[in-house]
C-alpha positions in Angstrom: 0.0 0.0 0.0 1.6 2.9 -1.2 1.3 6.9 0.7 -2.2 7.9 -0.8 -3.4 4.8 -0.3 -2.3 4.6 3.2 -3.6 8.4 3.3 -7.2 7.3 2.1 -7.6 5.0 4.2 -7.1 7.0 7.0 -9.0 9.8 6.0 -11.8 7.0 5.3 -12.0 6.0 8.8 -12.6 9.6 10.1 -14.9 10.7 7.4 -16.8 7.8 5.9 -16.7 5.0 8.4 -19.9 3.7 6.7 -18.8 3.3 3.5 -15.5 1.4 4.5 -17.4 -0.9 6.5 -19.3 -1.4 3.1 -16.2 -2.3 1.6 -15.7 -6.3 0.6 -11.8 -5.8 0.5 -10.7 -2.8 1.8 -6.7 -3.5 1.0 -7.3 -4.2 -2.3 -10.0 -1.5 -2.7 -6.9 1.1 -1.0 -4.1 -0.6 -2.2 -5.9 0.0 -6.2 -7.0 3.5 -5.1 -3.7 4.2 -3.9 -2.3 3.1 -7.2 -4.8 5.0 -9.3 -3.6 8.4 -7.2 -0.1 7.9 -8.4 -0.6 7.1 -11.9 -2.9 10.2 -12.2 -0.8 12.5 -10.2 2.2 11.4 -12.8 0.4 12.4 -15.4 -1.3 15.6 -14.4 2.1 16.8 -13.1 3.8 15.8 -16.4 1.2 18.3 -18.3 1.0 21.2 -15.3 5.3 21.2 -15.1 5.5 21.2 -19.1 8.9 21.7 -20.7 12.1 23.0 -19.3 13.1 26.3 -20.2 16.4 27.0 -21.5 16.6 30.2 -19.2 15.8 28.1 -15.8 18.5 27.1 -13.6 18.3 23.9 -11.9 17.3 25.3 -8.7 14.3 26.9 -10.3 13.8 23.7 -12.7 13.4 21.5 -9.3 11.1 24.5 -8.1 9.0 23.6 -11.3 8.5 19.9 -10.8 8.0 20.2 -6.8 4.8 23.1 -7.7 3.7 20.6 -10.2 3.7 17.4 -8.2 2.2 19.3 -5.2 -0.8 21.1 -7.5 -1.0 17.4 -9.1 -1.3 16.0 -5.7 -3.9 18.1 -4.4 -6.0 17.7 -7.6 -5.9 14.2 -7.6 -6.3 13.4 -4.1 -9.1 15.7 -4.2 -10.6 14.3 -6.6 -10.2 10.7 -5.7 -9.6 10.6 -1.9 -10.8 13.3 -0.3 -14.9 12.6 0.3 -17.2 12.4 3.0 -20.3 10.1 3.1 -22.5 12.5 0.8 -26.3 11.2 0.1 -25.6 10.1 -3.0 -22.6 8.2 -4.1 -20.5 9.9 -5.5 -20.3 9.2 -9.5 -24.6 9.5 -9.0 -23.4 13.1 -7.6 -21.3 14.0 -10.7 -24.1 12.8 -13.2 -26.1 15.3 -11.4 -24.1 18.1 -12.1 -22.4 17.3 -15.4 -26.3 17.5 -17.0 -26.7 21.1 -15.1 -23.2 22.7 -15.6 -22.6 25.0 -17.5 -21.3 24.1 -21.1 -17.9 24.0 -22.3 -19.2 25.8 -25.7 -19.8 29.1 -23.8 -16.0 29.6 -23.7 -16.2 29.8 -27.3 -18.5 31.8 -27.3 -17.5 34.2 -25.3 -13.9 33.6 -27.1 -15.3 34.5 -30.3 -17.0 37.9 -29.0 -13.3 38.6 -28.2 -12.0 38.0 -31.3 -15.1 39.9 -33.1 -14.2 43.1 -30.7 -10.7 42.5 -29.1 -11.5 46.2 -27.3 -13.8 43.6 -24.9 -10.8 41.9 -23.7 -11.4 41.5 -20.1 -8.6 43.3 -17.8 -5.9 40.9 -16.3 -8.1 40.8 -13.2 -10.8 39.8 -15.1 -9.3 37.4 -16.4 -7.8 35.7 -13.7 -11.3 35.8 -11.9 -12.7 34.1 -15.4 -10.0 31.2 -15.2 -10.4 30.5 -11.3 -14.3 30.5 -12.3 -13.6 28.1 -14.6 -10.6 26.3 -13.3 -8.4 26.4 -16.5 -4.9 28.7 -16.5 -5.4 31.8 -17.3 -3.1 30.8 -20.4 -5.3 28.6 -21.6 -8.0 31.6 -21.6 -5.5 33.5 -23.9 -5.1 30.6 -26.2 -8.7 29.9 -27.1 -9.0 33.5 -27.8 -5.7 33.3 -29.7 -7.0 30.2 -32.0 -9.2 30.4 -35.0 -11.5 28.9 -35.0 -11.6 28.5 -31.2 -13.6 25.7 -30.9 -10.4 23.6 -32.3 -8.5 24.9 -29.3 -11.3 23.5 -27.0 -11.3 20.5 -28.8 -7.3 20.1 -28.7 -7.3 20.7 -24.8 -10.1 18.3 -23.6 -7.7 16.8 -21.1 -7.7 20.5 -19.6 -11.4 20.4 -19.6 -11.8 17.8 -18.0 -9.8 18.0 -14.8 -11.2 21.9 -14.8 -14.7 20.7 -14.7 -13.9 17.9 -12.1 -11.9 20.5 -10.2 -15.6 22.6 -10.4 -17.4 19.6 -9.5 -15.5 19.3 -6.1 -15.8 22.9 -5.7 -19.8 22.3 -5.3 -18.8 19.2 -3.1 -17.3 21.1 -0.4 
């Protein structure tokens, strides 16, 4: 049983005591979960730590990959670990709010009104407010107004989607 398994577990027994007596085989059920945390949090810190930079020393390249694997971390552990006992289970919870979220396409739209009238660009504040509404970097923001038509940009970063809409999700959780 690796760290986040170990880490769930506990967590389990304070929060959720009824669902972990529910479980058949708790070690495997951890020891997977635990397993599932790592291989996620490998690849959401490979995307949120990107390439090196040529003007990075190696202190600030180590800097890099610590942020990463920490944001990664609390993403995914978020994501995967970090639950109470909620009345409904949890992936019945997420159908829920995935059919009453807001869509994906309205960042489009609203990226194309920027493009039609670039005046509209929203102040750096703005911004930043925008991408913590919708979980995404505020680079990504730039790029899908940056992209013609900007619907291929949405399309080419689903993976960002994703983990910003389950990164919303938990938001409404807590």
């Amino acid at each position: 049983m690796n760290k986040y398994a170990a880490a769930a577990r506990a967590h389990w027994e304070r929060t959720a005591p009824s669902r972990l007596k529910a479980l058949e085989n708790p070690e495997e059920f951890f020891t997977n979960l635990g397993l599932e945390v790592q291989a996620q949090v490998s690849d959401l810190t490979a995307i949120l730590a990107g390439t090196r930079s040529s003007e990075q020393n190696y202190l600030q390249e180590i800097a890099r990959l610590v942020t990463a694997r920490r944001i990664a971390e609390e993403v995914v552990m978020a994501q995967l670990v970090w639950i109470g006992d909620p009345e409904l289970p949890l992936e019945q919870a997420r159908e829920e709010w995935e059919q009453t979220r807001p869509s994906d396409e309205n960042l489009v739209t609203w990226a194309e009104r920027m493009q039609d009238s670039p005046d509209l660009m929203p102040s750096t504040v703005e911004l930043e407010q925008m991408a913590n509404d919708w979980a995404v970097p505020v680079a990504f923001l730039e790029g899908l107004v940056a992209t013609e038509p900007p619907l291929d940009y949405l399309r080419e970063n689903q993976a960002v989607l994703q983990e910003a809409a389950t990164i919303r999700f938990l938001r409404e959780l807590s």
